[in-house]
N, C-alpha and C positions, 0 to 999 in steps of 0.2 A: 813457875809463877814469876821470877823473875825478870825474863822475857816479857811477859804481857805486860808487865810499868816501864820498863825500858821501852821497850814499842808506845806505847800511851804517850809517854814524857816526851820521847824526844820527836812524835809529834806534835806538841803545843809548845817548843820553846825556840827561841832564835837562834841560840847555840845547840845543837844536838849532842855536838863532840861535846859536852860540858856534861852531860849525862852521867850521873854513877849510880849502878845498880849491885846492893849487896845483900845478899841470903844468909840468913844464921838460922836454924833447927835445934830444935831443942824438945825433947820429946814429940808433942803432937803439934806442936806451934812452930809458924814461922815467921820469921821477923823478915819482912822487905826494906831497908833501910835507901832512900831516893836522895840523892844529890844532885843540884846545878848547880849554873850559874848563876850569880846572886841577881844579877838583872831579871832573871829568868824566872827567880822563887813566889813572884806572885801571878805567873801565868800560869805556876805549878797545883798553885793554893788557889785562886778564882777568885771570884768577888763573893765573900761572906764564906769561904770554903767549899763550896759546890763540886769546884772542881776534883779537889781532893776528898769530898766524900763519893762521887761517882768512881772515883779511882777504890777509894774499899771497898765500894759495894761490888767491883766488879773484879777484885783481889778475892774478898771473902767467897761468892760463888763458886770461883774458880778453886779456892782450899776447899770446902765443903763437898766437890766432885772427887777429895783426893783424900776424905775423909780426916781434915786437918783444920787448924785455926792458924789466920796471918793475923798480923798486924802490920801498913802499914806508915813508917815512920816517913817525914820528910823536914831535910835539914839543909 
């Protein structure tokens, strides 16, 4: 899962190298935790969130093929 917001992110931002992608598990959950660039954070976020709910909906799909729940976070 991690992969797939790394790929996502660091197509929508000017900085790619700025990208940080981190995994934490914890029983059946998992946490994606998404970092950039701070210039970068609201091409991350979208106008009104859009962006970043396309990104869970298509995080959660991809846990729910794996039998798992994400979350997630961007900072």
């Amino acid at each position: 899962m991690k992969p797939l917001v790394e790929f996502v992110a660091r197509g929508l931002v000017d900085e790619p190298d700025a990208v940080e992608v981190t995994q934490r598990e914890s029983g059946r959950t998992v946490v994606v935790s998404l970092t950039c660039a701070q210039s970068d954070t609201g091409k991350v976020i979208g106008k009104e969130g859009r962006v970043a709910k396309a990104m869970r909906t298509l995080l959660a799909t991809a846990a729910i093929r794996r039998r798992r729940r994400a979350i997630l976070e961007i900072g």
